[in-house]
N, C-alpha and C positions, 0 to 999 in steps of 0.2 A: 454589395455582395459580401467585402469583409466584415461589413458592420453586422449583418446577419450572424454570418456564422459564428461574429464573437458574443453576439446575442442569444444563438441556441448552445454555445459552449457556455455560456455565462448560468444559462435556465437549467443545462445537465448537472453542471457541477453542483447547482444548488439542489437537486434533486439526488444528488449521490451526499450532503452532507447532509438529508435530511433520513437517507438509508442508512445513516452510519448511527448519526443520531434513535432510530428505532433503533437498531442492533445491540447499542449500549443501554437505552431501557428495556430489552428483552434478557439481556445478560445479568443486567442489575435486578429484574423482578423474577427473574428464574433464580438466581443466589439468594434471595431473601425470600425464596419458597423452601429452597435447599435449607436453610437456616431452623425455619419454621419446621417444619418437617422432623429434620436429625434434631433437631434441643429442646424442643417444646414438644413436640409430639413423641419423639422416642421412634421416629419412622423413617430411616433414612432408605433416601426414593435415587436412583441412579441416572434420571433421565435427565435431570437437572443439570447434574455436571458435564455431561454427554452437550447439550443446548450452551452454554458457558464456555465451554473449549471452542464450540462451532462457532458465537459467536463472537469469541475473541480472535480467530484464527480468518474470519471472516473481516473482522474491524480493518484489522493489522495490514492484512493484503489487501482487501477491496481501498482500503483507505489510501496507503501509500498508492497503489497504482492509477486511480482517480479524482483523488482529495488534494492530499498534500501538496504545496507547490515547493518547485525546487527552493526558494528562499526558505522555506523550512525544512529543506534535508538538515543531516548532521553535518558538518565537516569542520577544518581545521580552519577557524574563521582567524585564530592571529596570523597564521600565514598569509589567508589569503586576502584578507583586508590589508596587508602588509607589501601585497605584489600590487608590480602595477598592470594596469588595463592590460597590456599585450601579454602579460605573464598570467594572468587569471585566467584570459580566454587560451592559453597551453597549458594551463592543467584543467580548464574544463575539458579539450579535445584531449587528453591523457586520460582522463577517466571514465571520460565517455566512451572511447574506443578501448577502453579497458572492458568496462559492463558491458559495452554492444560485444566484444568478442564472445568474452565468459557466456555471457546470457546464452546469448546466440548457438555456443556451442553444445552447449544445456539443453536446448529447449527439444530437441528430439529425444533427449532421453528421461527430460520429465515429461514430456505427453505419451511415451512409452509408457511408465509409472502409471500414472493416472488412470491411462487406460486398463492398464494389468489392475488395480485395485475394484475393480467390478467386483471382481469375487468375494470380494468382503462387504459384513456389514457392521453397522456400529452394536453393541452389544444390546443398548434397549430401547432403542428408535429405531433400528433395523434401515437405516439410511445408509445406501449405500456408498462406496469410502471413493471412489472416482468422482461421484457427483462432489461431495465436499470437499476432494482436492482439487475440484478441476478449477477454485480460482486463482489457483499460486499458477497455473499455466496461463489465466490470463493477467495476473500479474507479472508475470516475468514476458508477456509481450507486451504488455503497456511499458516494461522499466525500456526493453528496446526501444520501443518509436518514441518514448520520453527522451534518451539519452544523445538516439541520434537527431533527433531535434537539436537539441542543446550542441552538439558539436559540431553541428553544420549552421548554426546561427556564431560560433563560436569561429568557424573556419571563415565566416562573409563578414567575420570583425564585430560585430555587434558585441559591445562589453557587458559582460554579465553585471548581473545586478551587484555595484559594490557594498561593503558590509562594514557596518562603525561597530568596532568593538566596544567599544564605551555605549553605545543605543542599546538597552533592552529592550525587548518585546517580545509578542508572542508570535509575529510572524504574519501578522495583520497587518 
């Protein structure tokens, strides 16, 4: 049963880095349309930039909230390579039950937002502005059930992944 489900987690996630992956060649051939257009042709077109914001605003959150593993967040890695096992996993449960609060307390007033954004649209896609905010609402429910993960693995002592400041990488 567990090996399943780390099987169909293992096949989404790879299907969310391959949505990310389109999103940055749609960004990247929509700028080098934008480009073409204003300097070569003398034609500067608005819908480009419009598609560019959406999908960087799109990368950014869809990414962090399904992509990223926590061994690639930012943080204060001399510190915490620095603490030992019982002290890493109290300030994972510190900053988790920092973000699940904040979040948590947020999030009815960003689905409020979102919702009130109906009424607008984007200036030359006419896409309306709820729809393209509505993934920072599910980004900031993925950072919740991310974080109380992590503090509840954090509270049954499982030690977070430790970190060698002297090892580079990319997080692979």
């Amino acid at each position: 049963m567990i090996e399943n489900l780390a099987a169909i987690g293992s096949w989404l996630r790879a299907r969310a880095e391959n949505l990310l992956a389109a999103m940055l060649a749609v960004m990247f051939i929509v700028f080098i349309i934008q480009i073409v257009f204003r300097y070569l042709l003398n034609l500067p077109i608005g819908w480009t930039h419009e598609i560019s914001v959406m999908m960087w605003l799109y990368l950014v959150l869809f990414g962090t909230a399904f992509v990223v593993r926590d061994s690639e967040e930012i943080r204060f890695d001399l510190f915490y390579a620095a603490a030992s096992p019982r002290v890493r996993r109290g300030m994972v449960v510190l900053t988790a039950t920092t973000v699940v609060v904040l979040f948590t307390i947020s999030l009815p007033a960003v689905i409020d937002y979102i919702a009130f954004m109906k009424v607008q649209r984007t200036a030359y896609l006419k896409i309306r502005f709820d729809w393209l905010y509505a993934i920072y609402g599910v980004f900031a429910v993925a950072v919740i059930v991310r974080q109380l993960w992590l503090g509840i693995n954090a509270l049954r002592g499982v030690d977070p992944v430790s970190v060698d400041p002297l090892k580079s990488t990319s997080g692979v």
